[in-house]
N, C-alpha and C positions, 0 to 999 in steps of 0.2 A: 381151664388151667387155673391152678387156685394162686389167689395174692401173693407177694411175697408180705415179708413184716415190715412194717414201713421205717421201724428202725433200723432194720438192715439196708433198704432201700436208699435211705439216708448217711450210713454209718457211723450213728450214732448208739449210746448204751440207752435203756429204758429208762434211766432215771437222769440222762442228760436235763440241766438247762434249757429254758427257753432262749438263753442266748447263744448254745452251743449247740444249741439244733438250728437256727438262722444261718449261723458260722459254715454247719454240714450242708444247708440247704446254698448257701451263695458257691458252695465247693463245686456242688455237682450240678450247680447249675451252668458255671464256665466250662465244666467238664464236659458235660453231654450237650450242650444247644447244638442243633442241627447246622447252624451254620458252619461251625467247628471241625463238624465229625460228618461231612460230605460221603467218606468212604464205606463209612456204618448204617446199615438201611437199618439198623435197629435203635440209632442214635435218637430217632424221635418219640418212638416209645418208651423208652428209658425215659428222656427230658418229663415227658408228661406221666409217668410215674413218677417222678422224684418230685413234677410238680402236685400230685395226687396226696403225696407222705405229709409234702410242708404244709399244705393249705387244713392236715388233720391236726398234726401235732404242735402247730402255732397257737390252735385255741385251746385254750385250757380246759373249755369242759366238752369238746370232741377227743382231745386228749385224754381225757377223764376216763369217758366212755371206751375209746378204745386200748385202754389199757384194762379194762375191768372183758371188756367180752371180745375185744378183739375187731376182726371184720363185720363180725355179725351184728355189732351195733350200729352198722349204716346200713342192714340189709333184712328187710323183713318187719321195718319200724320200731325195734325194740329201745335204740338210743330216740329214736324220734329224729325229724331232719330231715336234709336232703343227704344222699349218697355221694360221699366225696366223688369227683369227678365226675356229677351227672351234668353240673353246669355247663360241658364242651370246656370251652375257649374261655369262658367265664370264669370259674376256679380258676383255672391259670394266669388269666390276665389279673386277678386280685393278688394269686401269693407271687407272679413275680411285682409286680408293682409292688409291692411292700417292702424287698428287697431292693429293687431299683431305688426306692427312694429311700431306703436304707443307705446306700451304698453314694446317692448323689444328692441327697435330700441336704447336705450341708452345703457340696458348691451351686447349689441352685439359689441357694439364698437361707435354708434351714427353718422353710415354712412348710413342713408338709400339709398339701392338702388345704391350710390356710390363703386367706386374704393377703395381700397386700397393703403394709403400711400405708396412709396417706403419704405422697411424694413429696420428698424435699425438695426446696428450691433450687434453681440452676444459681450458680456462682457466676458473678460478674468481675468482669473487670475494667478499670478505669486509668488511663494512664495521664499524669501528671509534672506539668512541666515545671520547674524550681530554678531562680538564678542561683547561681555562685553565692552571694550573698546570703543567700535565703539558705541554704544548704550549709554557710557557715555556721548561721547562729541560729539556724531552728526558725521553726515560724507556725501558728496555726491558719489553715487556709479552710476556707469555704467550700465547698464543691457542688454542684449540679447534677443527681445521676438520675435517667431513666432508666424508670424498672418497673417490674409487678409489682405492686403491694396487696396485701391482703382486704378484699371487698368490707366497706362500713356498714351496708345495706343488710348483708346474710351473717356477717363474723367469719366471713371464711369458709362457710359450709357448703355454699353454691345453691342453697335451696331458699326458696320464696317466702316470705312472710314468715319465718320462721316454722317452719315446717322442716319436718326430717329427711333425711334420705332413705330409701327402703332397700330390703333385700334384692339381691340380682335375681333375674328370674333362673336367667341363662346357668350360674353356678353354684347356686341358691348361697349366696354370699360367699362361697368359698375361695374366687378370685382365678381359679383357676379353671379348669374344663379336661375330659381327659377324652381320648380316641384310640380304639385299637387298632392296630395295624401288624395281621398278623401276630407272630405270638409277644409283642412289645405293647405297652399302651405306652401312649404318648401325653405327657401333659402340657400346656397353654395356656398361656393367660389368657384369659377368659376376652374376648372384642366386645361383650357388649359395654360391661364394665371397666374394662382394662385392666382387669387382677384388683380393685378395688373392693369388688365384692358389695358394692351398692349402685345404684341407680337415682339419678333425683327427676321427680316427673314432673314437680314444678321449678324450673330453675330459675335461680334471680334474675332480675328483669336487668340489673346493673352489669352483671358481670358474666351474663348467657351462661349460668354453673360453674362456671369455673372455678369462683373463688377469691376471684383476683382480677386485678383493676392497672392499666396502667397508668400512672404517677410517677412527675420528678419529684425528687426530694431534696432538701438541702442539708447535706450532713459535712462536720464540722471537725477535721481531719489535723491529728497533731503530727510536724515533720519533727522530726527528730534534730539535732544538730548532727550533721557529718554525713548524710544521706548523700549516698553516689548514684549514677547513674544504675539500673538496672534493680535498685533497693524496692522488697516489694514489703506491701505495710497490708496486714488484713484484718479486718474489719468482720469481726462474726455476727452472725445473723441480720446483716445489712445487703445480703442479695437480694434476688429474689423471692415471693411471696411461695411458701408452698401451696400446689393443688388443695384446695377441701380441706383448708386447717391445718395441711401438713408444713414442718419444722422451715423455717427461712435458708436461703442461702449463704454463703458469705460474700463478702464485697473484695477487692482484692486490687490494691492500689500500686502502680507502677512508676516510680520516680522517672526522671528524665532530665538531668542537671544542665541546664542551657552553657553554651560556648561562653568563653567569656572574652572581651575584645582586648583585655591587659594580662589577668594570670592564666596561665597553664595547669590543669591539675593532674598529679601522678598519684594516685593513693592520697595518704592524707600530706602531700608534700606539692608545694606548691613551685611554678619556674613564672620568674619575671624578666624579659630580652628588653637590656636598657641599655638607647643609644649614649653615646660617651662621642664625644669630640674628639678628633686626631691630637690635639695640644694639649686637652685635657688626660687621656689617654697615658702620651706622654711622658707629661710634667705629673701627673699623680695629683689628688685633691677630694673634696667632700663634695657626696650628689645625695638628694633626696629621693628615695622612692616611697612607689604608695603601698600601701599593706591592705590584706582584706579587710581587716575591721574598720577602713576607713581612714586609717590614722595615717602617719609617715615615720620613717625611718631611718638615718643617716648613716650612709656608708660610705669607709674612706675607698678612694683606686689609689693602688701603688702605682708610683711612676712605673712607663714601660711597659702597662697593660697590654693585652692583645685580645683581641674579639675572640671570644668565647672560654675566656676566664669567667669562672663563677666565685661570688663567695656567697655562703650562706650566712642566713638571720634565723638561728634556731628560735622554735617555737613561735613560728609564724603564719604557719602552714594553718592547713584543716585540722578541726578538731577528729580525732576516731570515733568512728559512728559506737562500734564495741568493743569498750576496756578503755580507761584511763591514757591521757596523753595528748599531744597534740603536735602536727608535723612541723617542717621547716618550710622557709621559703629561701629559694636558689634566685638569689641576680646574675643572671647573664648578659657580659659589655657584650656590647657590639660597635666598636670602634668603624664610627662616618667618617667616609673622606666626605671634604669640602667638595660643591659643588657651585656652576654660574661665579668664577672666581673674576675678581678684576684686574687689571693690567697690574697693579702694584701689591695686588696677591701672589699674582703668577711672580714676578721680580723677585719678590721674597723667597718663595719657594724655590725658585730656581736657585739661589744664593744660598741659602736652606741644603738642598740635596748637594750642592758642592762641599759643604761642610760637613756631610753627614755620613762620609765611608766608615767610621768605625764603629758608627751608629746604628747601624741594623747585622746585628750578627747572625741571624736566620738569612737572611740575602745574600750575604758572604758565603756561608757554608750551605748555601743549592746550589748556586754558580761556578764555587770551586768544586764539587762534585758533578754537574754536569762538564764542566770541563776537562776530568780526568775519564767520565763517560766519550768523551767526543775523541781523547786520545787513545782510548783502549780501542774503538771502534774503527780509527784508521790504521792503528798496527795490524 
């Protein structure tokens, strides 16, 4: 049975592209694979003819040839070569690999066929604890972190005395390894190497090849002013060490703004809960409170306060970690009854609340409304 033309095989014109004969070749290749077309006992000789067409018409000068004589340039030695398709399984597993890594050779990483970068370092992270204080005004802090660092002995190379690393035997540098399996080859990073694509046979005595050495280091961390709890600060190329010279990690720093035993923080706005005396309360007058920078600040109570009146002290608050400005701080009374009173506390008070009906107008009006409660409820 004679060939057919392998551009028609393909359905392409004779003077297509090399990239529009790939395009025809990845068509019929979803087209016809045997897995597909279960029902077609002719599905697999099709695949391997269409794989027979791509593996002639990809190379340009088997393409040459068989555009000038046709079949008969793989047959009877006149192009020279071997016979497309005498490889079996071989041919096929090169032209669809080509495609395959056509078609995934970008989300694999877009190293066909090549080595593996030296690896970058892992990222660390360090979490750091800051008062209130420290968080208002900024501060620079010292830190301690263990990590890899790059070997003093080799420079990072993981090899001994200065001596190199060599080619992998396994992938002859390529980093990768491939295996057929059925009509797919399969590609791997290589195990001896680990996609490195080198081998070191004398390894540093310091740091067993690796590269890298554990070391704390003391690195010298600016807080910002306004840094709140969860604020992450990063630090590049302060992780750790990469493999064999490869590029550093980064460092990755986690604030954690301690409690504080006086203010409250909401955003960049602060709450201070300050007791106030029942007579001071009252009678109304000047108290001092403290402020975060340290300082104090003098706020009148109107007579008559009641616990949980606030007034605020604009721009008292936290400064904004980002963008201009600075918050408030909120005083909130909190009006103390007297406690441990003495005989001639209690006589006063007592003479006190006889005088004092007109004097609590919230007490009046629950009382007279529970009262119209208690009469609705026995009609």
């Amino acid at each position: 049975m004679s060939k057919r033309d392998y551009y028609d095989v393909l359905d392409v014109a004779k003077g297509a592209s090399a990239e529009d004969i790939k395009k025809a070749y990845r068509r019929k290749a979803k087209e016809l694979h045997p897995d597909r077309n279960s029902d077609n006992p002719n599905a697999e000789n099709q695949f391997k003819e269409a794989n027979e067409a791509y593996e002639v018409l990809k190379n340009a000068e088997k393409k040459a040839a068989y555009d000038r004589y046709g079949h008969a340039a793989f047959e009877g030695g006149m192009g020279g070569g071997q016979r497309p398709g005498a490889g079996g399984q071989g041919d096929f597993a090169s032209a669809f690999s080509d495609v395959f890594d056509d078609l995934f050779g970008d989300f694999m990483g877009g190293q066909r066929g090549g080595r593996q970068r030296a690896a970058r370092g892992s990222d660390l992270r360090y979490n750091l604890r800051v008062t209130l204080e420290e968080s208002f005004g900024g501060i620079q802090k010292t830190i301690q972190v263990p990590s890899s660092v790059q070997c003093g002995a080799c420079n990072g190379t993981g090899a001994e005395g200065g001596s190199e690393p060599v080619t992998c035997p396994t992938c002859s540098g390529m980093g990768k390894v491939r295996a057929q399996q059925g009509f797919f080859t399969v590609e791997r990073t290589c195990p001896t190497c680990s996609g490195l694509g080198q081998i070191i046979k004398n390894p540093c005595k310091s740091c067993a090849g690796s590269g890298r050495i554990q070391k704390e280091r003391a690195l010298s961390v600016n807080i910002p002013a306004g840094v709140e709890t969860g604020t992450r600060i990063r630090l590049g190329g302060e992780g750790e060490a990469g493999a064999r010279g490869g590029p550093s990690g980064d460092l990755y720093i986690f604030i954690e703004v301690q409690q504080h035993e006086i203010f409250e923080r909401d955003g960049s706005d602060l709450y201070c809960r300050v007791p106030v005396s029942m007579a001071a309360a009252a009678l109304g007058g000047d108290i001092e409170v403290p402020t975060i920078d340290g300082g104090r600040s003098r706020v009148r109570i109107p007579g008559g306060s009641q616990s949980g009146r606030q007034m605020r002290l604009r721009g008292k608050g936290m400064p904004a970690l980002r963008g201009a400005g600075t918050g408030d701080m909120f005083i909130e009374m909190a009006v103390e009854t007297p406690v441990n009173l003495t005989s001639r506390q209690k006589e006063l008070l007592r003479e006190f609340e006889a005088l004092s009906e007109d004097n609590n107008p919230e007490t009046k009006s629950f009382f007279s409304s529970v009262k119209g409660f208690w009469d609705s409820m026995k009609g």
